[in-house]
C-alpha positions as CSV (number, residue, x, y, z in Angstrom):
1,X,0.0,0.0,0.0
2,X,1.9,3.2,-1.0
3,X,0.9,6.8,0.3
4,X,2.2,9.6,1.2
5,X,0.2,9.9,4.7
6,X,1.7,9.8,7.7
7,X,-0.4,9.0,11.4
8,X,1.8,11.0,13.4
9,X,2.2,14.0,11.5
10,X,-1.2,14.1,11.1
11,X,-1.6,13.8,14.4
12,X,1.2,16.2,15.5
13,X,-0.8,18.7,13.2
14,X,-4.1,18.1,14.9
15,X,-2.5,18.8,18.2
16,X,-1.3,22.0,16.5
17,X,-4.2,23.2,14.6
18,X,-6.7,22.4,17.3
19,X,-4.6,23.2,20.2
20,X,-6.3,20.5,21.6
21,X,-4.9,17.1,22.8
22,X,-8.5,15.4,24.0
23,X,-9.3,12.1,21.7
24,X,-13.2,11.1,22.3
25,X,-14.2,8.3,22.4
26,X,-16.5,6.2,20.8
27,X,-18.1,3.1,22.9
28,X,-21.6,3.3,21.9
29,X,-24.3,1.8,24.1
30,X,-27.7,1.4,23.0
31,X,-29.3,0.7,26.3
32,X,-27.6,4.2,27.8
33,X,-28.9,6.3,24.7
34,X,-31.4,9.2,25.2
35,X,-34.8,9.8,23.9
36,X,-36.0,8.3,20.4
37,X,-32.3,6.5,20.3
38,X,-32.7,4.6,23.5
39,X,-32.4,1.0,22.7
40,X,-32.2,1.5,19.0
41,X,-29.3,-0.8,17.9
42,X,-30.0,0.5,14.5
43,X,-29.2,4.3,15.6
44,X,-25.3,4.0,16.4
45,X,-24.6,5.4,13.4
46,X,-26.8,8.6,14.4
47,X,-25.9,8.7,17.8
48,X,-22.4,8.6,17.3
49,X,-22.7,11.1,13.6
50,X,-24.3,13.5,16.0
51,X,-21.2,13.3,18.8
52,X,-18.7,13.2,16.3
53,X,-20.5,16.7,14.6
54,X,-20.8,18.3,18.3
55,X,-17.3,17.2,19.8
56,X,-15.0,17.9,17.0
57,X,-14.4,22.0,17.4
58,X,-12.9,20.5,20.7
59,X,-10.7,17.4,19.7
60,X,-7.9,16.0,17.9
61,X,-8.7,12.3,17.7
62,X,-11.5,10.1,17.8
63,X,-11.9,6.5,19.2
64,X,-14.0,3.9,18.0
65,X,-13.8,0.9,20.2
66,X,-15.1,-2.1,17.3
67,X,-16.5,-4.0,20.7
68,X,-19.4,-1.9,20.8
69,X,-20.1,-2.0,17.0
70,X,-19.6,-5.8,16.4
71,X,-21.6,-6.7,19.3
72,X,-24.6,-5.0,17.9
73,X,-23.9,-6.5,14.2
74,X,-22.8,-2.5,13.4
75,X,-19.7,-3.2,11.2
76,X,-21.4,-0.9,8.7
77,X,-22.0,1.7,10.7
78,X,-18.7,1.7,12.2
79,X,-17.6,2.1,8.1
80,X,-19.9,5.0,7.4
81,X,-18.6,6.3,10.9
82,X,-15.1,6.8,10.5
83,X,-16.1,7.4,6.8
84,X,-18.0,10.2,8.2
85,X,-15.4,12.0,10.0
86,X,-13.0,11.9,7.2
87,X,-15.5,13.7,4.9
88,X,-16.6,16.0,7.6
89,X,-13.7,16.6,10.3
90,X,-10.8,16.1,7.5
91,X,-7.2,16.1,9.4
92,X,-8.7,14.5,12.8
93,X,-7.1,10.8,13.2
94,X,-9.5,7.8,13.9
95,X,-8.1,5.2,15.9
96,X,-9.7,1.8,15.7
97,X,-9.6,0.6,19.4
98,X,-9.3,-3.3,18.5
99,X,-6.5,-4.6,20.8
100,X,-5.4,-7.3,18.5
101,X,-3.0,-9.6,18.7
102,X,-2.6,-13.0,17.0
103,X,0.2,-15.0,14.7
104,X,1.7,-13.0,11.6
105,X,-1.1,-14.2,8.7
106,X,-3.8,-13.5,11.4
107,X,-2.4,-10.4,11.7
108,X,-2.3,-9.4,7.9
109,X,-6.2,-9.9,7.7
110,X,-6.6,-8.3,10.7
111,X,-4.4,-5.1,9.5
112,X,-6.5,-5.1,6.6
113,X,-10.1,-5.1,8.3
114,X,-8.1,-2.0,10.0
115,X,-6.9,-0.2,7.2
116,X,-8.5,-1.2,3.9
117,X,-12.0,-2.0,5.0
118,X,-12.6,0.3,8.3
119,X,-9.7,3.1,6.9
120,X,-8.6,3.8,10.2
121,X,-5.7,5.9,10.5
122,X,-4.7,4.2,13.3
123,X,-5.6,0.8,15.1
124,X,-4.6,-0.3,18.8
125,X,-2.4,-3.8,18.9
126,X,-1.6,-6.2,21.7
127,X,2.1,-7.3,22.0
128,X,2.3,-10.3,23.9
129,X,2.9,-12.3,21.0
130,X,6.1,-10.4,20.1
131,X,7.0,-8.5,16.9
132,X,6.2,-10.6,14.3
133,X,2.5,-9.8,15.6
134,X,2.8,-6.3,15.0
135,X,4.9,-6.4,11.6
136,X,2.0,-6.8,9.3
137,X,-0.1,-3.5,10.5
138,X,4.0,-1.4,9.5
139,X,3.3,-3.1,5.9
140,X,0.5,-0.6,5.4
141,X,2.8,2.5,4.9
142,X,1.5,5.8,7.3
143,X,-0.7,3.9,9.3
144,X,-0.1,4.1,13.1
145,X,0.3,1.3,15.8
146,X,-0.9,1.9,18.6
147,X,0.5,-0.7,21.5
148,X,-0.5,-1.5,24.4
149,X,2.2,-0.9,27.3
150,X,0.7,0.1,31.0
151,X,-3.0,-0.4,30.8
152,X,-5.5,1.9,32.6
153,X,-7.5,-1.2,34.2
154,X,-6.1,-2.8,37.8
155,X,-5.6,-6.0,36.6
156,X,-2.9,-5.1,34.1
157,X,-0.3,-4.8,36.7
158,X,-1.0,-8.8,36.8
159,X,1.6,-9.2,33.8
160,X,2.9,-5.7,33.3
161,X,4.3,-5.4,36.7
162,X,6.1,-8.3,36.4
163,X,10.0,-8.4,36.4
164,X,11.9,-8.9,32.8
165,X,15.7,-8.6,32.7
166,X,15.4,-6.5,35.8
167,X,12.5,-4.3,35.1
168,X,9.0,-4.4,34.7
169,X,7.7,-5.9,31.6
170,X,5.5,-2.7,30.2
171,X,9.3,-0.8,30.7
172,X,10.9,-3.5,28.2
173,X,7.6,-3.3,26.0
174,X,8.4,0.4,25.6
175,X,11.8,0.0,25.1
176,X,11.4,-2.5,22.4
177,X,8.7,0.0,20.9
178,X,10.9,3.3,21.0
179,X,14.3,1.0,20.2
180,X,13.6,-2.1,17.8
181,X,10.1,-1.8,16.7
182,X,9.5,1.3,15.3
183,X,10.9,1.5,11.7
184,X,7.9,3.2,10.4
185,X,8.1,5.6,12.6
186,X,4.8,5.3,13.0
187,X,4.0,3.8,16.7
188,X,2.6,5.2,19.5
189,X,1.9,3.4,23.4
190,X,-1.5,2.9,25.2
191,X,-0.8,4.0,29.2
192,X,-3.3,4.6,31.2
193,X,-4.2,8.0,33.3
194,X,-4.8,5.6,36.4
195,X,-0.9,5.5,37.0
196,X,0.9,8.9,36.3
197,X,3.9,7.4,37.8
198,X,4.3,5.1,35.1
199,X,3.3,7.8,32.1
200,X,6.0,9.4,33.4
201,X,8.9,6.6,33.3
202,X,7.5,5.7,29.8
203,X,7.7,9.4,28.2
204,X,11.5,8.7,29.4
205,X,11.7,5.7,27.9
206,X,10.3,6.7,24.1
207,X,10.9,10.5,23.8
208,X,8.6,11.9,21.7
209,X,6.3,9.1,20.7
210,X,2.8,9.4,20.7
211,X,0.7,8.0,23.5
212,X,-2.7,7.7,23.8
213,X,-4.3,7.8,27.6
214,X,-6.7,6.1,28.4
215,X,-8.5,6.4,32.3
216,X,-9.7,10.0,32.6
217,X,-13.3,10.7,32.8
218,X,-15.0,7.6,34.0
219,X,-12.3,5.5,35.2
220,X,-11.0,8.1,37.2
221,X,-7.3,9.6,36.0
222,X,-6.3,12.5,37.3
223,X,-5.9,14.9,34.5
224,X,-2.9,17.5,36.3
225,X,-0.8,14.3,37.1
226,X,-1.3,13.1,33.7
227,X,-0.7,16.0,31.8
228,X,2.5,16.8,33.3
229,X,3.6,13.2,33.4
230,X,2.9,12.7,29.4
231,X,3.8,16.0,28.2
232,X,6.5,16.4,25.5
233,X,8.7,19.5,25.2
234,X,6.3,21.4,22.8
235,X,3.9,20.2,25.4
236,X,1.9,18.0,23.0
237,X,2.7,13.9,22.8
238,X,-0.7,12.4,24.1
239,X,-4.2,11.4,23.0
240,X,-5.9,12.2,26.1
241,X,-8.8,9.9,25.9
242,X,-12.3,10.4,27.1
243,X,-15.6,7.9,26.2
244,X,-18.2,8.1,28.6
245,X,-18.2,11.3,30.7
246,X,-18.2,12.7,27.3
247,X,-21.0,10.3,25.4
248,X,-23.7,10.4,28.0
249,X,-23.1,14.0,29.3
250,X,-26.5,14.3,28.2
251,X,-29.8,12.1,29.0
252,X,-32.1,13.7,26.6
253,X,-32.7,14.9,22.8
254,X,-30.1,18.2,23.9
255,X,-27.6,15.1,24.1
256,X,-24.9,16.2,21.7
257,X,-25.2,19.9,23.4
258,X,-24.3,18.2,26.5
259,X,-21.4,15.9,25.4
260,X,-19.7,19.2,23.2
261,X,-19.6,21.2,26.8
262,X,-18.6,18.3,28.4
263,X,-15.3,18.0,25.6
264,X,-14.8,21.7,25.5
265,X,-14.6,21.7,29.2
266,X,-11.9,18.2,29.3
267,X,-10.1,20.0,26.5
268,X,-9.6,23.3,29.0
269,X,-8.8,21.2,32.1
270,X,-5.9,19.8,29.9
271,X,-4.8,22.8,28.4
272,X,-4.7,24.4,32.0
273,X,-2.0,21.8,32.4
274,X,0.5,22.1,29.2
C-alpha cells in the first residue's frame, strides 16, 4: 500500500491546529442512549454522527472501540462512521480501538479489516505475541500502531508489573517499541491516566512518541498528574482519551449539546495543564 500519509504527522498537526490534545471516544451503548435513540441498535450510526459533529471543534482524535459496534452486528456503521469523520472533520485521526494480537497471517487480515476496509488511520495492537504480531499493521505504509504498554485497568499490573531482565515488563515493551520496533516511525503506546507514575517513566523511555491515555473521565485519571507526566517538550505527545463522561453528558434529545460542553470543558482542564 503506497501513500504519502503519515499517522503521526497528522496527528502532531491536529495537536497544533486544534490546540487541543482530547481524543473522544467512541463506545456506543444502545441501552444508555437518550430519547427516540434509546435502545435503537439500528441508531449507532446517528448517535455517534451527532457526537462526532458536536465534539469535533474540541478534539484531535476520535476513538471507535469495534467491541461496541460488532456486538450490535454494526460493522457498517462503524464504516460509514469513520467514513464520516474523514469527509466531515478532515485532518482529525481515527483510531480503531481493536486490541489485536494473533500470529503473523492473522495479523495481515486483521491489518486489513483496520486499514483497507474500516480506513482507520490508526488501530490499537496487543504485544504479547512479540513482533512478528505487530509487523503486518508497518506493511501498510503511514498507518499508526498503537501498543499497548501500561494499561488503565487494575488487573494489568497482573503481567505488566512483572520483572523482565530486571524491570517491569511494560518498561521493556516500551523499550522494544521506542528501540527495535519502530521502523515506520509510525507507533505510539496505550498507558493509562490511572498511573501517572508510570506515564512518566514511559515518556522517558520513548521520547517523543505518541501516547494515547486512556482512564480519565469515568475511570478516574487524574488529568494535572497526567498532563505533566505525558507532556513532551512542545507540550503535546498524548491522546488524552475520554468515552463516557463525554458520550452520555447528556440524558435527553439536547444530548450532543451536552457531550460538546462536556469536551470543551476536558479540552480546557488539559490545556490548563500544558
Amino acid at each position: 500500500m503506497s501513500t504519502s500519509y503519515s499517522f503521526v504527522r497528522s496527528l502532531s498537526d491536529a495537536w497544533q491546529r486544534t490546540g487541543s490534545l482530547l481524543c473522544v471516544g467512541l463506545d456506543p451503548e444502545p441501552s444508555r442512549f437518550p430519547g427516540a435513540f434509546a435502545n435503537r441498535p439500528d441508531k449507532i450510526f446517528d448517535f455517534c454522527r451527532d457526537i462526532v459533529d458536536a465534539t469535533a471543534p474540541f478534539a484531535s482524535a476520535f476513538k471507535p472501540q469495534i467491541a461496541y459496534f460488532a456486538a450490535h452486528r454494526a460493522e457498517d456503521q462503524l464504516e460509514a462512521l469513520i467514513a464520516h469523520v474523514h469527509d466531515k472533520h478532515p485532518g482529525l485521526p481515527v483510531v480503531l480501538d481493536a486490541k489485536r494480537g494473533d500470529i503473523g497471517s492473522t495479523a495481515e487480515q486483521y491489518a486489513r479489516e483496520a486499514f483497507e476496509r474500516y480506513r482507520a488511520d490508526a488501530v490499537t495492537v496487543n504485544p504479547y505475541m512479540g513482533f512478528d504480531s505487530i509487523e503486518p499493521y508497518l506493511a501498510h505504509e503511514g498507518k499508526g500502531v498503537v501498543v499497548l504498554c501500561r494499561t488503565s485497568n487494575p488487573g494489568g499490573s497482573d503481567l505488566q508489573f512483572l520483572e523482565a531482565g530486571g524491570r517491569p515488563l511494560y518498561q521493556v515493551v516500551a523499550s522494544l517499541a521506542a528501540e527495535k520496533w519502530n521502523a515506520s516511525g509510525q507507533l505510539a503506546l496505550v498507558v493509562g491516566a490511572t498511573f501517572p507514575k508510570e506515564i512518566e517513566i514511559v515518556r522517558g523511555l520513548v521520547g517523543d512518541m505518541p501516547l494515547l491515555i486512556p482512564g480519565i473521565g469515568a475511570q478516574g485519571g487524574d488529568v494535572e498528574a497526567t498532563v505533566r507526566a505525558g507532556r513532551t517538550s512542545a507540550g503535546a505527545g498524548m491522546m488524552i482519551n475520554s468515552s463516557r463522561a463525554i458520550l452520555y453528558a447528556g440524558k435527553d434529545e439536547h444530548f450532543a449539546e451536552a457531550a460538546a460542553r462536556a469536551a470543551q470543558d476536558t479540552r480546557d482542564k488539559i490545556n490548563a495543564y500544558r
